[in-house]
ZAMIMI-491497 format. One record per residue (C-alpha): residue number from 1; residue in three letters; x, y, z. Coordinates in Angstrom, 1 decimal, padded with zeros to 4 digits. Each point is the difference from the previous one (the first is absolute). Last residue first. Layout:
<pts>
PT    n  res      c1      c2      c3
PT  NUM  ALA       X       Y       Z
...
</pts>
This chain:
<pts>
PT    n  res      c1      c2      c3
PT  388  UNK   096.9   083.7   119.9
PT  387  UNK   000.2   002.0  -003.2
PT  386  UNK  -002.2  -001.2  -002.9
PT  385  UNK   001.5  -000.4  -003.0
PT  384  UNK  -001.2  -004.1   000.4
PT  383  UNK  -003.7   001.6  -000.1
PT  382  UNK   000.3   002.6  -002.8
PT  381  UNK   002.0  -002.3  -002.5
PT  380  UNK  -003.0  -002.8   000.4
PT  379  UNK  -002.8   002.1  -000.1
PT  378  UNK   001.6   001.7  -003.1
PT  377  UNK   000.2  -003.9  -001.7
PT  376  UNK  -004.0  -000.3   001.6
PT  375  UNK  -001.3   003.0  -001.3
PT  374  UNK   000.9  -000.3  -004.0
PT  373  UNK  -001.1   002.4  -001.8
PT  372  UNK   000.0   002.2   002.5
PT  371  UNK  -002.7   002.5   000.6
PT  370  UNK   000.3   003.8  -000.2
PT  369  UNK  -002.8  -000.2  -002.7
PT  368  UNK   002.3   002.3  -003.1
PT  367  UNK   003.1  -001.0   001.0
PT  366  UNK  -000.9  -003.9   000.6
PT  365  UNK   003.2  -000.8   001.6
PT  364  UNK   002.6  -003.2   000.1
PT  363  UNK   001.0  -000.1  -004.5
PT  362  UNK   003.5  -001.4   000.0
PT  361  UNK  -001.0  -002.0  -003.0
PT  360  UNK   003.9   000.3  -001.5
PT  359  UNK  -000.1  -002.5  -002.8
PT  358  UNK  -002.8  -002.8   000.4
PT  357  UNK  -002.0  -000.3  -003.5
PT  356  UNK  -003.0  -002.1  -000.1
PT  355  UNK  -002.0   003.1  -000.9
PT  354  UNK  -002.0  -000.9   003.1
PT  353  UNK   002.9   001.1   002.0
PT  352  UNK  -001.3   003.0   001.6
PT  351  UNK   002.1   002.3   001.9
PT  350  UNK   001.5   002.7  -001.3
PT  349  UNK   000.3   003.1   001.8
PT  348  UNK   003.4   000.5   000.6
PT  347  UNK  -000.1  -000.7   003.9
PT  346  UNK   003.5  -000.8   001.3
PT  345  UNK  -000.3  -001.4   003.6
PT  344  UNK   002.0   002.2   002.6
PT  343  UNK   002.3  -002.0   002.5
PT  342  UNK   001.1   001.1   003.4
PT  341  UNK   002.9  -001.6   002.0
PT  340  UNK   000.0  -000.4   003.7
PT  339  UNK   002.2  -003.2  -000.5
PT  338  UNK  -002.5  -002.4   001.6
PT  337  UNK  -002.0   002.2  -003.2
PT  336  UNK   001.4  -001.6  -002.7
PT  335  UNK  -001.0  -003.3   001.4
PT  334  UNK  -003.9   000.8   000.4
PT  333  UNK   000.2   002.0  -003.0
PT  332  UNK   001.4  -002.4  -002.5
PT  331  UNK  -001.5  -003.0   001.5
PT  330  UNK  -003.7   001.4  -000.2
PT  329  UNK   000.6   001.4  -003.3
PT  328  UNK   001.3  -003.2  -001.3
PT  327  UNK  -003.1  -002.3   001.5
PT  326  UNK  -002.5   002.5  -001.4
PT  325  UNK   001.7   000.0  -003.1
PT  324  UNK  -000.4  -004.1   000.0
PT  323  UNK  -003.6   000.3   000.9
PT  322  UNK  -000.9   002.3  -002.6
PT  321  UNK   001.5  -001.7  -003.2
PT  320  UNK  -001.8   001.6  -003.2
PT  319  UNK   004.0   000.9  -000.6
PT  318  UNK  -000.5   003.5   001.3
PT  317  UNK   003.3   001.7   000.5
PT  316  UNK   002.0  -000.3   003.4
PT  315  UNK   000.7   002.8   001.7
PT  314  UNK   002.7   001.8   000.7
PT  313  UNK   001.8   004.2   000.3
PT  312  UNK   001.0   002.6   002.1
PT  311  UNK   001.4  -002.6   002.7
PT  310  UNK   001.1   002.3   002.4
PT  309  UNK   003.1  -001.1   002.0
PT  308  UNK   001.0   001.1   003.3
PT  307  UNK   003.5   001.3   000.4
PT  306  UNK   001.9  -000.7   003.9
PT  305  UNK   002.8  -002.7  -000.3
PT  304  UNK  -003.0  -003.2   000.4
PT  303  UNK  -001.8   001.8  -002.7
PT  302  UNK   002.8   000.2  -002.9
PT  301  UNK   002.1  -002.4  -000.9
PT  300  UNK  -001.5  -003.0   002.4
PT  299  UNK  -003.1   001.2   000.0
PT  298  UNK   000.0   000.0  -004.1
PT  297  UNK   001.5  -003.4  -000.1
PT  296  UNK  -002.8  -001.3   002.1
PT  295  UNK  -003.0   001.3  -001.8
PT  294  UNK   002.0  -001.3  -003.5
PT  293  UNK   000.6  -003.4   001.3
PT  292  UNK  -003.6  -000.5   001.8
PT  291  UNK  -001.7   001.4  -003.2
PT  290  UNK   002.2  -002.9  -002.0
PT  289  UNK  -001.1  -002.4   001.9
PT  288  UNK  -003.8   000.4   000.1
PT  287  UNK   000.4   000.0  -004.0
PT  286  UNK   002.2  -003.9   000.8
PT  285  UNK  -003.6  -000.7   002.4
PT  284  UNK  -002.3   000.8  -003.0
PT  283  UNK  -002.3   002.7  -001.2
PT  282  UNK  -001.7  -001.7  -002.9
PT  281  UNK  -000.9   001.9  -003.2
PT  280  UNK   003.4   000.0  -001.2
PT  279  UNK   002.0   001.3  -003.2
PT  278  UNK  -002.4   000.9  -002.8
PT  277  UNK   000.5   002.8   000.0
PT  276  UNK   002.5   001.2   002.8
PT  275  UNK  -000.8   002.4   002.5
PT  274  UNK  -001.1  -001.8   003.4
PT  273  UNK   000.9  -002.9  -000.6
PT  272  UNK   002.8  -000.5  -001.9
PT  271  UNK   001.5   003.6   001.4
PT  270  UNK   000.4  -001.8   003.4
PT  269  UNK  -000.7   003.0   001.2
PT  268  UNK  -001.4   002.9  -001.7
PT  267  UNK   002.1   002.3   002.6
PT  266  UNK   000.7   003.1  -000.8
PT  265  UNK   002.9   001.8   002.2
PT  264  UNK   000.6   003.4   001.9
PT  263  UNK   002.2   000.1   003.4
PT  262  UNK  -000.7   002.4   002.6
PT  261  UNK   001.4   003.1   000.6
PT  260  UNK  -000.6   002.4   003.4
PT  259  UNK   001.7  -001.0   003.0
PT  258  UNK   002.5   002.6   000.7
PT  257  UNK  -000.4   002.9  -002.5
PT  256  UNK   003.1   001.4  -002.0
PT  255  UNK   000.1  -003.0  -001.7
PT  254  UNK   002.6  -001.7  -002.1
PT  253  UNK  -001.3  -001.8  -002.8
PT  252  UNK  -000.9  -004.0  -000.1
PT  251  UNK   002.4  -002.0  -002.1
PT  250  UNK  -000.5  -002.6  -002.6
PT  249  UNK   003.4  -001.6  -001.3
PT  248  UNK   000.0  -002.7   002.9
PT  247  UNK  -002.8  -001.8  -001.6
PT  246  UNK  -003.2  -000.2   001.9
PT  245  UNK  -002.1   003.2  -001.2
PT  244  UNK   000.6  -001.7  -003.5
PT  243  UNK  -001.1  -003.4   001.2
PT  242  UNK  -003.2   001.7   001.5
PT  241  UNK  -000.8   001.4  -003.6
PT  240  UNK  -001.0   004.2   000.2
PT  239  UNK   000.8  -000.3  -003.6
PT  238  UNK   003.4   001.2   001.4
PT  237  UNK  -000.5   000.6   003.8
PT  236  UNK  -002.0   002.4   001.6
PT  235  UNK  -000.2   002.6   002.9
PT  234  UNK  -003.1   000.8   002.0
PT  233  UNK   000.1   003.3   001.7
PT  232  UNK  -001.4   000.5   003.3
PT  231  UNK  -000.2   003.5   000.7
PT  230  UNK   003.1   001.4   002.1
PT  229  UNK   000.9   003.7  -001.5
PT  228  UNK  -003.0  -000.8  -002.3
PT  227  UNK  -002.4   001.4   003.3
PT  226  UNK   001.1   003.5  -001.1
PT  225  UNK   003.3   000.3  -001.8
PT  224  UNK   001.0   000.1  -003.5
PT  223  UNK   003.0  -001.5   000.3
PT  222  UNK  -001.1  -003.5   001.3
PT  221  UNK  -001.6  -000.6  -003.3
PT  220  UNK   003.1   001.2  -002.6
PT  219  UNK   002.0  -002.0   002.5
PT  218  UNK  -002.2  -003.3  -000.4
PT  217  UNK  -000.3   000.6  -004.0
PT  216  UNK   004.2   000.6  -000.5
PT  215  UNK   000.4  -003.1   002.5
PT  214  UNK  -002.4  -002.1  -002.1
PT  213  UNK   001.2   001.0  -003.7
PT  212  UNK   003.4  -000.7   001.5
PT  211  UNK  -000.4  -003.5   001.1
PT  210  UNK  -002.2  -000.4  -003.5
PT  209  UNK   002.9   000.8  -001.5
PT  208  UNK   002.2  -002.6   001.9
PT  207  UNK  -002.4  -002.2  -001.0
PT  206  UNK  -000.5   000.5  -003.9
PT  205  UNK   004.4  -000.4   000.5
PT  204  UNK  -000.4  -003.5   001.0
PT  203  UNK  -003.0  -000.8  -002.7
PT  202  UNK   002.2   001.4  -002.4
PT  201  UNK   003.5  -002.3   000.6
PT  200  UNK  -002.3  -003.3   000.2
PT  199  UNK   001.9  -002.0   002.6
PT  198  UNK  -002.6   000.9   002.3
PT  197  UNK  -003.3  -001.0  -001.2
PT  196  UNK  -002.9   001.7   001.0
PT  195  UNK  -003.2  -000.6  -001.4
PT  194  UNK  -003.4   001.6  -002.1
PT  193  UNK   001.9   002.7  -002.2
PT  192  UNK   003.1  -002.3  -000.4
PT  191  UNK  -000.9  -000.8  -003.5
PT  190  UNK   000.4   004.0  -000.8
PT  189  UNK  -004.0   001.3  -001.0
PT  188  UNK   000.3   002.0   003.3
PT  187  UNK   002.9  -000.2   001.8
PT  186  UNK  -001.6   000.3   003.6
PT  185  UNK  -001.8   002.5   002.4
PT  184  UNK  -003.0  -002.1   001.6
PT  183  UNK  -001.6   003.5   001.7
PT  182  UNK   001.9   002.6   000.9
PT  181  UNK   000.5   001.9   003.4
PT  180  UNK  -002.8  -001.4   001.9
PT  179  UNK  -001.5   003.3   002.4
PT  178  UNK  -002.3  -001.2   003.0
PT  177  UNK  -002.6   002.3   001.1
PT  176  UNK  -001.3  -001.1   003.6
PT  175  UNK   003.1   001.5   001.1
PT  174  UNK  -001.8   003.5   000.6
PT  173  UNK  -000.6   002.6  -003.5
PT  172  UNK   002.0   003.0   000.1
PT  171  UNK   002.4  -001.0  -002.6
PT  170  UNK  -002.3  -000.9  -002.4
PT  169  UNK  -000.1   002.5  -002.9
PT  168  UNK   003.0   000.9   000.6
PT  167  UNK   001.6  -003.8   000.1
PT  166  UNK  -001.6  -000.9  -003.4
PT  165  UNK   001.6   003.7  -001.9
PT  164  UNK   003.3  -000.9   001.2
PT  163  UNK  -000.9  -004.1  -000.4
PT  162  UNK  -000.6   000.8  -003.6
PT  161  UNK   002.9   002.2  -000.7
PT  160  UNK   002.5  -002.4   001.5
PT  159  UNK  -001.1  -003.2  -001.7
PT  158  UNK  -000.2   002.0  -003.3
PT  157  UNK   003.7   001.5   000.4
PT  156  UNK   001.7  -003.1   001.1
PT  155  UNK  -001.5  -001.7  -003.1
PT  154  UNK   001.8   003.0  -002.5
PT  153  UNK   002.9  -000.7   001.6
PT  152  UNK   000.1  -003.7   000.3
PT  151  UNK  -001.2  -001.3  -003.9
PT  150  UNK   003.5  -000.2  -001.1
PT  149  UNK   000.7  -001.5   003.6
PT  148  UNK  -003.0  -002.7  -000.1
PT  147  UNK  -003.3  -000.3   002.2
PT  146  UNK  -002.4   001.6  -002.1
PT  145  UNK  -002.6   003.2   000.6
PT  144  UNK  -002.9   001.7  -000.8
PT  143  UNK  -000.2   000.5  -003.8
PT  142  UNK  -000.2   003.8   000.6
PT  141  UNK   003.9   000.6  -001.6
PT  140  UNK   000.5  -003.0  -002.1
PT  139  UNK  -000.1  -004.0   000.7
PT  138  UNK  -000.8  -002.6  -003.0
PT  137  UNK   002.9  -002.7   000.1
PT  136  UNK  -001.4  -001.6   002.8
PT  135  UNK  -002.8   001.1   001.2
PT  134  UNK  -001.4   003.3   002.3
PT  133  UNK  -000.6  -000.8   003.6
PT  132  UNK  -002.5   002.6   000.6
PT  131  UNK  -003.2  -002.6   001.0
PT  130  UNK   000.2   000.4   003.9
PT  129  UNK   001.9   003.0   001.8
PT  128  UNK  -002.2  -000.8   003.5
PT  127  UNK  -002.5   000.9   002.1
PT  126  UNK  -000.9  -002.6   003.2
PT  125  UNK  -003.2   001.7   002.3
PT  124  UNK  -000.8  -001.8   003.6
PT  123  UNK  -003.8   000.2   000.2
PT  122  UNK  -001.6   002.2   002.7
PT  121  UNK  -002.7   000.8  -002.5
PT  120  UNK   001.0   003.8  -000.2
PT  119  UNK   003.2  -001.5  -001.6
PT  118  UNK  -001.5  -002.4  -002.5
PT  117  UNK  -002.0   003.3  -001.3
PT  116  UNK   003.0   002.4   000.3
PT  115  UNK   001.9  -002.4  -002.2
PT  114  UNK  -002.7  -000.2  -002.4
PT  113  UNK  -000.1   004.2  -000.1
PT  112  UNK   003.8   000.1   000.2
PT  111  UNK   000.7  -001.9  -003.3
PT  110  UNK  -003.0   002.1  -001.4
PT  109  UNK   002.0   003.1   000.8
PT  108  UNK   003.7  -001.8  -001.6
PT  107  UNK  -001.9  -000.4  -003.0
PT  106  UNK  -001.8   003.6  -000.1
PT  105  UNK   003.0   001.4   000.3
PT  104  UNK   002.1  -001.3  -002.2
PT  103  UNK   003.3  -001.5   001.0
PT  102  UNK   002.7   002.2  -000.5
PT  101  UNK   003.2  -001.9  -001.5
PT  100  UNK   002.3   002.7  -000.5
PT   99  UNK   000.5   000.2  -004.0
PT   98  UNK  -002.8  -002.2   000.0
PT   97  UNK  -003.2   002.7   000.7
PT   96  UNK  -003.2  -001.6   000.7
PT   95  UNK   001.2  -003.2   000.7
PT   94  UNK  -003.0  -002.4   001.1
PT   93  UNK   001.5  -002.5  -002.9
PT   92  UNK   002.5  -000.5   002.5
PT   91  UNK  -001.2  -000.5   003.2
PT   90  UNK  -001.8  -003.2   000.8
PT   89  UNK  -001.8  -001.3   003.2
PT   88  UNK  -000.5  -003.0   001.8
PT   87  UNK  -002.0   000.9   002.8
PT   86  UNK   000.1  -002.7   002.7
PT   85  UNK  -002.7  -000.1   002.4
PT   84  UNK   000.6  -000.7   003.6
PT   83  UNK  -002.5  -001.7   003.0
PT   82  UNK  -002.3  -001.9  -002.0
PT   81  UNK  -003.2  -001.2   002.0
PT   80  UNK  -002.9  -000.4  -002.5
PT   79  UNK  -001.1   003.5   001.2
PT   78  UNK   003.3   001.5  -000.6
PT   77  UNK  -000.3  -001.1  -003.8
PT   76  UNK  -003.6   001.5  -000.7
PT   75  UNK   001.2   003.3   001.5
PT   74  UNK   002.7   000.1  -002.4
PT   73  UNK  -002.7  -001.2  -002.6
PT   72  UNK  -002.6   002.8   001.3
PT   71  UNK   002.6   002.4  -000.4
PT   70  UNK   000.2  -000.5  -003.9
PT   69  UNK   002.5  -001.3  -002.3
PT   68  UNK  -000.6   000.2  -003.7
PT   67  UNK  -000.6  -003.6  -001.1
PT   66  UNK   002.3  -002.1  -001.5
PT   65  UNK   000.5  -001.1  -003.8
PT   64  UNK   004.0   000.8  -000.1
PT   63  UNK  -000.9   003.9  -001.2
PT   62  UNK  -002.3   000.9   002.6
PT   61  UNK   002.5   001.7   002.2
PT   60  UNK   001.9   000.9  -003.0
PT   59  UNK  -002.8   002.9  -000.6
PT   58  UNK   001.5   002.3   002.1
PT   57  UNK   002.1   001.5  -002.3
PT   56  UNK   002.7  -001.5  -002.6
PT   55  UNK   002.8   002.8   001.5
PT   54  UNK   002.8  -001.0  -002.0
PT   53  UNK  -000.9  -003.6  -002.5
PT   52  UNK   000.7  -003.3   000.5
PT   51  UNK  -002.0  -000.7  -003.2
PT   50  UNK  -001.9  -003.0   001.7
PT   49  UNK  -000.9   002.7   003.3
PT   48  UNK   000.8  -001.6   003.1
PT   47  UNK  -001.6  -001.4   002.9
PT   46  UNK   001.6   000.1   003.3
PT   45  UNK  -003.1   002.1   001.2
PT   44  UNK  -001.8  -002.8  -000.9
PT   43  UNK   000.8  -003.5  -000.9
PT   42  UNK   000.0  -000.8   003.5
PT   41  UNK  -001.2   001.7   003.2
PT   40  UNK   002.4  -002.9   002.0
PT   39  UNK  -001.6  -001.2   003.2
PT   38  UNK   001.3  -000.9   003.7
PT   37  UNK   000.5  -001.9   002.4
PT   36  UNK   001.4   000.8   003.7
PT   35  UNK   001.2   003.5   000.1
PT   34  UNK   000.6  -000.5   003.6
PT   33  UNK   003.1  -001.6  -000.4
PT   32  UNK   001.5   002.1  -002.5
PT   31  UNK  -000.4   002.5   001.8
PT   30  UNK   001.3  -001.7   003.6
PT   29  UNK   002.9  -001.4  -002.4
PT   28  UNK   001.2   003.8  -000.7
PT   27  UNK  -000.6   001.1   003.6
PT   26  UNK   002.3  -002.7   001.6
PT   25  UNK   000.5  -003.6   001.3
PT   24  UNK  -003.6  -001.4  -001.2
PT   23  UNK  -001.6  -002.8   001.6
PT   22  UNK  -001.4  -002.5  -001.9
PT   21  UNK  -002.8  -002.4   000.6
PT   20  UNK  -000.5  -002.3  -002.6
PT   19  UNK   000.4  -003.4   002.0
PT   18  UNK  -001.9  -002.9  -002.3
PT   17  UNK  -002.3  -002.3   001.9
PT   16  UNK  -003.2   002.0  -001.9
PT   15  UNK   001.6  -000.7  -002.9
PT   14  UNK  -003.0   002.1  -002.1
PT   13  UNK  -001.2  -001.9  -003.5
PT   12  UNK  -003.4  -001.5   001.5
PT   11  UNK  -000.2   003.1   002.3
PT   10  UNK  -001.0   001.9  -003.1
PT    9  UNK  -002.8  -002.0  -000.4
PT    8  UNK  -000.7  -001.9  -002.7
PT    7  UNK  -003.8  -001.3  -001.7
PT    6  UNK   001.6  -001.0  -003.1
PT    5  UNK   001.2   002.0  -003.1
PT    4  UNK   002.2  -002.7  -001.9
PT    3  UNK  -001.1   001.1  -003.7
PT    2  UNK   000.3   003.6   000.7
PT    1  UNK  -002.9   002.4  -000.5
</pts>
């Protein structure tokens, strides 16, 4: 129990004089749109084995400390009220054979079985390339894969096989299915692996990589027919960082399909507060002002000319300071969504900070009771996601 748990309701951190209502200008925002809120499956299919080995088996699910998944927690989330689940999902120690990258079987089956489950709920269904960015300085054949032109080829290869075998498997499934093309792709273990910066010479050329990794992913999708021909596909920036999807370097792919990308990001905004140990416990007008700067840069680049944004990623970790993450869940949604954007929360899990230690408590939902941990902060993010 948090230290400042008083008797709140959710309305107590709701705007109620605040205009949300959006109205979307094509198919693509209309998805997004209706999505609402949604919850990341964390720690769990995107789990990976700690030798990073070929074909690990099934037992990665479990691997990170979280349950197996079960129908009655997908059924569990769409009777709290959450509209999409994001999968996070990783690839390439689920290789059964590396010379061409075939996913096992029984990986990509089980993949399907808790899709199937959020899909038979109604739910909108986010799958993804998650954990298979291989780091710096240690990628080979089956390492996933890493933004760099020595590293190119072999990359190119993985993306393309996985979303071949992906897009298959799902290609007859209705737009409720929503395929993100990687997930936070970056220079892993470079100094530039968490930010932009354009006068460095590697992050410059990381991006134009990326630019390619996306277009080769999108037209590998859109090839293989069915309902991928114009699925929504969710495309990302470098460590999936709003000031990366900004810069003038980032480019969305060409599309065969009209209305059907949207822009991928993370957003642990203002990273004092809601990532950073011991940063800030209080959720303050300047943290207010950043969210309004990055919401509105983001419809300026990209909403108000047509592409919805899904944020795939936020939270703010547990600081023992529950009226304050009320107060930064309630602005985030409320003024995300005047721009009909959707955010996911990331659930890893770990919640409880009697340890004394803060770092990454994004712990939301009692797997095993189908509860939350925390009803009023989920209250809070369902009601200002509501669409008027």
């Amino acid at each position: 129990t948090e230290k400042d748990d008083g008797n709140y309701l959710p309305e107590d951190f709701i705007d109620s004089s605040y205009n949300t209502s959006f109205t979307p200008q094509n198919r693509a925002q209309e998805i997004v749109y209706n999505m609402q809120f949604g919850w990341n499956l964390g720690n769990t299919l995107d789990a990976t084995h700690w030798q990073d080995l070929q074909n690990a088996g099934l037992s990665t699910e479990t691997g990170w400390g979280q349950p197996k998944t079960t129908q009655e927690m997908i059924k569990g989330l769409k009777n709290l009220g959450i509209k999409t689940i994001r999968i996070p999902i990783s690839w390439h120690n689920h290789i059964s054979k590396v010379s061409d990258y075939t996913i096992d079987s029984k990986w990509m089956n089980r993949v399907k079985q808790i899709v199937d489950w959020a899909y038979d709920e109604g739910m909108y269904v986010i799958i993804n390339i998650h954990h298979d960015n291989a780091s710096k300085g240690n990628f080979s054949a089956g390492k996933g894969f890493y933004p760099s032109e020595d590293c190119k080829e072999e990359s190119l290869k993985f993306i393309t096989r996985v979303w071949e075998q992906v897009s298959e498997t799902f290609k007859n499934y209705d737009e409720k299915l929503v395929f993100e093309i990687l997930n936070e792709p970056r220079l892993q273990g470079d100094q530039h692996e968490w930010w932009y910066d354009e006068n460095c010479a590697t992050c410059r050329k990381a991006m134009n990589i990326l630019n390619e990794f996306n277009q080769k992913a999108l037209d590998t999708i859109r090839a293989s027919g069915g309902n991928n021909a114009t699925r929504l596909v969710m495309i990302p920036s470098l460590c999936a960082s709003p000031d990366a999807a900004l810069h003038s370097d980032f480019k969305l792919p060409k599309d065969s399909a009209e209305n059907a990308l949207a822009l991928s990001v993370h957003m642990y905004t203002p990273y004092p507060f809601a990532m950073g140990v011991p940063g800030g416990e209080t959720f303050t007008s300047g943290d207010k002002g950043t969210l309004d700067y990055y919401f509105n840069k983001l419809n300026e680049k990209f909403i108000s000319k047509g592409i919805p944004v899904v944020i795939g990623e936020m939270g703010a970790t547990n600081k023992d300071n529950l009226k304050h993450r009320a107060a930064w869940f309630g602005y985030f949604i409320q003024h995300s969504r005047k721009y009909g954007m959707t955010a996911c929360v990331w659930d890893n899990g770990s919640w409880n900070v009697s340890d004394g230690k803060y770092k990454e408590k994004y712990g939301y939902y009692n797997r095993t009771k189908q509860e939350w941990y925390f009803p009023l902060l989920m209250e809070v993010a369902l009601k200002a996601s509501e669409i008027k």
